[in-house]
C-alpha positions as CSV (number, residue, x, y, z in Angstrom):
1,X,84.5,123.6,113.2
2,X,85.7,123.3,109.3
3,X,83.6,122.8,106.3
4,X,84.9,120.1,103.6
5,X,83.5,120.6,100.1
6,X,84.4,117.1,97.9
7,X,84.3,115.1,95.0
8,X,83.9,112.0,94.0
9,X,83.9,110.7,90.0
10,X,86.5,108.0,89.9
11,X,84.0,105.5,88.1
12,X,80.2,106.5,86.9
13,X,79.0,108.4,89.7
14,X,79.0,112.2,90.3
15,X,78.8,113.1,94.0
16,X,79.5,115.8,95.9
17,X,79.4,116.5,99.3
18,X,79.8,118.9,102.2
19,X,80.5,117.6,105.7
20,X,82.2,119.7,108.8
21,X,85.0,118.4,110.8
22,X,82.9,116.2,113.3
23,X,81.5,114.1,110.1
24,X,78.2,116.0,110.3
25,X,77.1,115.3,106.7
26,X,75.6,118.9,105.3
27,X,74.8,117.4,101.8
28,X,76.0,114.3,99.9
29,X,74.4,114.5,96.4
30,X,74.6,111.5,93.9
31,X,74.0,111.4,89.8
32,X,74.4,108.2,88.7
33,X,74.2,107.2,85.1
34,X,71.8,104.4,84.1
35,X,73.4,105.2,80.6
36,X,75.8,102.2,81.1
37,X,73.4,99.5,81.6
38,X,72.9,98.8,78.1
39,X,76.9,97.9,77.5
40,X,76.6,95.4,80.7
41,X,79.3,97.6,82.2
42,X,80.8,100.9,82.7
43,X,81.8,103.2,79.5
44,X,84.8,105.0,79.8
45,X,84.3,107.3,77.8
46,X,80.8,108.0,78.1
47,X,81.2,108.0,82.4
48,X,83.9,111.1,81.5
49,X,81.7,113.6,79.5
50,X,78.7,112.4,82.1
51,X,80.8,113.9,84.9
52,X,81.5,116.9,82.5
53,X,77.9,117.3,82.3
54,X,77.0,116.9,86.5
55,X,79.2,117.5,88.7
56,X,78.7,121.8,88.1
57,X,75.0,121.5,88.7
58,X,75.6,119.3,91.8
59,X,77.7,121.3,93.1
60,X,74.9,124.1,93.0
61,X,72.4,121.9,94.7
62,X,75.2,120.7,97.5
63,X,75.7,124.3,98.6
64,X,71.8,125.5,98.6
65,X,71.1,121.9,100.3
66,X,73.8,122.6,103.1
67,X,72.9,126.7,103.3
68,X,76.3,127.7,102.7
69,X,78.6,129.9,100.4
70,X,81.7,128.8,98.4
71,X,83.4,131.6,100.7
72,X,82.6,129.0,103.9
73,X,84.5,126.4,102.5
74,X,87.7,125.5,104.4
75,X,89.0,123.0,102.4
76,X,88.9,120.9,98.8
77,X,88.8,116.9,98.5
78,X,88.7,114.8,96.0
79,X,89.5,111.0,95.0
80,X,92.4,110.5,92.3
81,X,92.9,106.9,92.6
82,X,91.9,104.3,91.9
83,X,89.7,104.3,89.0
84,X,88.5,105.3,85.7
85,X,91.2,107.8,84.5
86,X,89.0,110.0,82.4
87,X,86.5,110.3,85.2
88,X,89.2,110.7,87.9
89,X,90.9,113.7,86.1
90,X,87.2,115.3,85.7
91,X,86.7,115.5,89.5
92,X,90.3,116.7,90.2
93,X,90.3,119.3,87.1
94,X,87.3,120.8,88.6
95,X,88.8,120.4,92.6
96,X,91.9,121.9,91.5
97,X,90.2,124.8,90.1
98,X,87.9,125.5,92.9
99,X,91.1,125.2,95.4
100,X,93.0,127.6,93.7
101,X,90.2,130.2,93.2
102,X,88.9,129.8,96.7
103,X,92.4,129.9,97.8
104,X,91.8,127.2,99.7
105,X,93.9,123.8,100.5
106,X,93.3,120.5,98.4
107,X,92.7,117.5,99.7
108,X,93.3,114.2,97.6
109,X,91.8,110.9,98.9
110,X,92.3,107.5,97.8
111,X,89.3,106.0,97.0
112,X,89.2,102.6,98.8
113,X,90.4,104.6,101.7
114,X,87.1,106.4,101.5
115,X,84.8,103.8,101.8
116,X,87.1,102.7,104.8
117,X,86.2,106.6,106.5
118,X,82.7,106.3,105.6
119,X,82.4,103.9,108.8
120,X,83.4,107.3,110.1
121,X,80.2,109.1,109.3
122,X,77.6,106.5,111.2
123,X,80.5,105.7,114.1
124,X,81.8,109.2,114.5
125,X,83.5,107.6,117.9
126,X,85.5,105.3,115.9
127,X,89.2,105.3,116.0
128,X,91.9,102.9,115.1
129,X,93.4,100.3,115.6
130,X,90.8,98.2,113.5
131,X,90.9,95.6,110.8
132,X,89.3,97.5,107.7
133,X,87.7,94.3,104.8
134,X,87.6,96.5,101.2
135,X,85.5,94.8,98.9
136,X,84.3,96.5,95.7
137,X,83.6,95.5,92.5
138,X,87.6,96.1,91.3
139,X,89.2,95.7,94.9
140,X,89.6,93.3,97.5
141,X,91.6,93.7,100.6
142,X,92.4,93.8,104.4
143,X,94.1,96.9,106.0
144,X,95.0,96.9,109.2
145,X,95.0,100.5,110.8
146,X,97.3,101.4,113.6
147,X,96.4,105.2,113.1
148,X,94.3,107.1,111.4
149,X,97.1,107.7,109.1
150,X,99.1,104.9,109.3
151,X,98.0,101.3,108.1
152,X,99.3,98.1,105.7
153,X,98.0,95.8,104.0
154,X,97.6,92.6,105.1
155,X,96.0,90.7,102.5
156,X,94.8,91.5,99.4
157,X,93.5,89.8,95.8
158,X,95.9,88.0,93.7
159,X,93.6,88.5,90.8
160,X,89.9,89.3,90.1
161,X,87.8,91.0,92.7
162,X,85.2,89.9,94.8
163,X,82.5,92.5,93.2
164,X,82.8,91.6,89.9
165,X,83.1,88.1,90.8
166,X,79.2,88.3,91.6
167,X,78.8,90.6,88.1
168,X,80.6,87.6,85.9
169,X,78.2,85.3,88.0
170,X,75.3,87.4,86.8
171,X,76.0,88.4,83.5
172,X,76.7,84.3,82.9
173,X,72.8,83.5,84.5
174,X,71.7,86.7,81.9
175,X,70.4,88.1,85.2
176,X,71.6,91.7,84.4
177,X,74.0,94.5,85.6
178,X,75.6,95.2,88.6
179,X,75.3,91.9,89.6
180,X,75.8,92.1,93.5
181,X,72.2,93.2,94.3
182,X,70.6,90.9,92.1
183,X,72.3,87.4,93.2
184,X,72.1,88.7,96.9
185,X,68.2,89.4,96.7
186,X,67.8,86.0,94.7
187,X,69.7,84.0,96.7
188,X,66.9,84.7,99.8
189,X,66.0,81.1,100.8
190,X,68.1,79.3,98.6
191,X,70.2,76.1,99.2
192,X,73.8,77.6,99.0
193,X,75.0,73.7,99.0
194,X,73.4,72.8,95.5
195,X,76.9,73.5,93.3
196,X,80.1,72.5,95.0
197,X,82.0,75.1,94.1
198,X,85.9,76.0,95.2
199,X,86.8,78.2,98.2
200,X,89.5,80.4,97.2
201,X,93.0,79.7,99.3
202,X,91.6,78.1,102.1
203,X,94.5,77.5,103.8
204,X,94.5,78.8,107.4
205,X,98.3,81.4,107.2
206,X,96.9,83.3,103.8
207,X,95.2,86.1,104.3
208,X,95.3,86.9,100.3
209,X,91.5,86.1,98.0
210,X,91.9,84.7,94.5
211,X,88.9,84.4,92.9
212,X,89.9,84.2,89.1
213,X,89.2,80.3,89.6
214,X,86.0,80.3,91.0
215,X,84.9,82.6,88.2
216,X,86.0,79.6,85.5
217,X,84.5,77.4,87.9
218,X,80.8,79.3,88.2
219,X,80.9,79.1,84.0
220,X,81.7,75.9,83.6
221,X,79.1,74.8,85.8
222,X,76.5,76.9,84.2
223,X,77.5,76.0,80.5
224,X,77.2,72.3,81.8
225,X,73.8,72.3,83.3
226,X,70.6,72.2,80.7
227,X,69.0,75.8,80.7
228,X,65.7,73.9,82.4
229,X,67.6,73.2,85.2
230,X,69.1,76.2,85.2
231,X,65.8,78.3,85.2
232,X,64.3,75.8,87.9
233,X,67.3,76.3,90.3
234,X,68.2,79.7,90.1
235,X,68.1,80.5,93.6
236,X,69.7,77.4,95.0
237,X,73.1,78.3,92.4
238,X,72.9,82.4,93.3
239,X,73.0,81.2,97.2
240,X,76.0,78.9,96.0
241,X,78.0,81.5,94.2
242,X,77.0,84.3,97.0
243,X,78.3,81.3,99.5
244,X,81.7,80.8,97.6
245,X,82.6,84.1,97.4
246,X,81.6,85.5,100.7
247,X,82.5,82.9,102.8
248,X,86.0,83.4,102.2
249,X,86.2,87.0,103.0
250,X,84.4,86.3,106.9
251,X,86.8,83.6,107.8
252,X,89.9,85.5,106.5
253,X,88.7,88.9,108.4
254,X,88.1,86.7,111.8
255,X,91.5,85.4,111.6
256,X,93.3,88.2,110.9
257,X,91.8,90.3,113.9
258,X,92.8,87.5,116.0
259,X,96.3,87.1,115.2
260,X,97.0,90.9,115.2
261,X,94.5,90.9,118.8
262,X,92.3,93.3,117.3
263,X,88.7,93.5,118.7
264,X,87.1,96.0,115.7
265,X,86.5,95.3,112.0
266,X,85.0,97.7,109.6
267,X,83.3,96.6,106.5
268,X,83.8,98.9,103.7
269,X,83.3,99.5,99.6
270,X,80.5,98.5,97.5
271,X,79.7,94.5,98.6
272,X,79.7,95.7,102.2
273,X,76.2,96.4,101.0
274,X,75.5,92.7,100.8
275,X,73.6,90.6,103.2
276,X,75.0,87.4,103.7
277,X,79.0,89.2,104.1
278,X,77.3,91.4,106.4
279,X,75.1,89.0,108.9
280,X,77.8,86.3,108.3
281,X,80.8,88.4,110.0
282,X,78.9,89.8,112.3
283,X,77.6,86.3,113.7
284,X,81.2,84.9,113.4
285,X,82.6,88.1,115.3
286,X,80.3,87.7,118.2
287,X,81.4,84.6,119.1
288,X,85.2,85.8,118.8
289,X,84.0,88.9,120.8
290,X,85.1,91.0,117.5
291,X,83.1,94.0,116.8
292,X,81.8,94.7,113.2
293,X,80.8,98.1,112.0
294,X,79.8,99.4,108.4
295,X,78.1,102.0,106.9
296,X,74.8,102.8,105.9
297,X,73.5,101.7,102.7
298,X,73.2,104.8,100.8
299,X,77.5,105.0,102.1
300,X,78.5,101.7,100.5
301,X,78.0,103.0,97.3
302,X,80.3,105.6,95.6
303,X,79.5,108.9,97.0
304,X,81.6,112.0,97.9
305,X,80.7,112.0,101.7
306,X,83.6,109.3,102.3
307,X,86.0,111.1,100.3
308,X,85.6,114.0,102.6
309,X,85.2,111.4,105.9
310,X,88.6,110.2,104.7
311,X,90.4,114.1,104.2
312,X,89.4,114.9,107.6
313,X,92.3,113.3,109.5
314,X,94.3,114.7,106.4
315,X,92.9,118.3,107.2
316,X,93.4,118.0,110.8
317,X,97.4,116.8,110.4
318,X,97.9,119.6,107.5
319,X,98.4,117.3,104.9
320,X,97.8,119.2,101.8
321,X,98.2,118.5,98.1
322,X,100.2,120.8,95.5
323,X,97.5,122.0,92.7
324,X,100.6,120.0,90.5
325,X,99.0,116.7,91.6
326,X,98.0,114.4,89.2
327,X,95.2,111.1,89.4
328,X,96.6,107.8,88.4
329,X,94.7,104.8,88.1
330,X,96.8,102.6,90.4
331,X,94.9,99.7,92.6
332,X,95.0,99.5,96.6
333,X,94.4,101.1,99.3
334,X,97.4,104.5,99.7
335,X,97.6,107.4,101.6
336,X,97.6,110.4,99.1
């Protein structure tokens, strides 16, 4: 049995992490930075110099929380796409460096692929073939897996995502940043039929999302409305929005696994976290006899125990990275 020591900084979390080869999770420390919430968004620049700051002292804790030496460490990953490039090229500066004076293989993951692997960690029997939903706040998509190391995408956004669909929504209600948590605990008990809003791309043969026009749609509504009625209804319009934007991503997922006769879906990225996507496909897969499997909450966030779920298969085949490798900040899901 291997030990995997990795990173993760490719927005404005420090994590790292050490799991062994069976996805036995030895430590999985997060900093996040509550520095950001005053801009109603991430910082660049700020997020970079943050990681500076972290991810040295985390790395401390992550080896006296998994009673281990830098010397037991059989392998380096990290994330280098997508993401924030300053904050990408902080995690791989310091990976690189570690690799080469451990002497020691790197690893580099692609980030949406990790929070595919994380399913990994809490269904260590997993294997392909499986229909993998990505939904983050930059990144939506559907990747169908053959292999562990061998998958397409089969639908993906044509424009915004469905995470910061729901932080537009927010940030237009002046309910606050990130906006996924706070429209899915506000939308408990509300009338998801009070604002007819638009489906994006219904139609039944595309499997893409498009959710730039719901977006105009959710501000037009709510510069429309009186602020009374606005304040009085608040639950009834987060259920609505919550309703628009999930509803889409279930039905498209169902279909999917039932053209290409596949009986598994994983949820993965940041909105798997959210309760309607999550009860919704599960209730529409049982009755398509589709299994549906995600992570843990803590595992739906950004954390550097998928990016080393995800270089296992990598480690396992031999795939190794040149300490010449650079990040880039290129969207979708890639095998790096």
């Amino acid at each position: 049995m291997s030990l995997i020591l990795a990173f993760e900084s490719s927005c404005d979390d420090t994590s790292v992490a050490i799991l062994d080869t069976e996805y036995k999770v030895l430590a999985n420390l997060i900093s996040s930075q509550p520095e950001h919430v005053n801009y109603g968004g991430v910082l660049p620049e700020l997020a970079s110099r943050l990681h500076m700051k972290n991810i040295m002292r985390l790395s401390d804790l992550a080896l006296t929380q998994a009673n281990v030496s830098l010397g037991e460490i059989d392998a380096v990953a990290v994330s280098i796409n997508p993401g924030l490039i300053g904050s990408l090229i902080v995690g791989l500066s310091f990976a690189k460096s570690l690799a080469w004076g451990l002497g020691k293989p790197l690893i580099t993951v692609n980030h949406l692929l990790s929070h595919i692997f994380a399913n990994y960690i809490d269904h260590p029997d997993l294997h392909p073939p499986f229909l993998a939903l990505v939904v983050s706040g930059g990144h939506t998509e559907l990747v169908h897996f053959k292999t562990d190391t061998d998958f397409d995408i089969v639908g993906k956004t044509l424009d915004d995502a469905a995470g910061e669909t729901f932080d537009k929504a927010a940030k237009l209600m002046n309910l606050g940043f990130p906006g996924g948590p706070i429209i899915d605990k506000l939308s408990v008990g509300g009338n998801d039929k009070f604002v007819d809003l638009p489906y994006p791309l219904p139609q039944k043969d595309n499997f893409n999302f498009s959710y730039s026009g719901l977006k105009t749609a959710i501000r037009s509504y709510i510069k429309s409305q009186d602020p009374e009625v606005l304040a009085k209804h608040q639950k009834d319009i987060a259920a609505s929005i919550q309703t628009a934007i999930v509803k889409p991503l279930i039905n498209k997922s169902i279909r999917k696994a039932q053209e290409l006769k596949i009986n598994k879906i994983l949820l993965a990225g940041g909105v798997a976290a959210n309760n309607a996507l999550r009860s919704g496909l599960v209730q529409k897969a049982k009755a398509s006899n589709i299994q549906v499997y995600y992570p843990s909450l803590k595992l739906c966030m950004d954390n550097a125990a998928m990016v080393a779920a995800a270089a296992i298969p990598k480690f396992k085949a031999g795939l190794f990275a040149g300490l010449d490798v650079n990040a880039n900040s290129i969207k979708g899901t890639r095998l790096l």
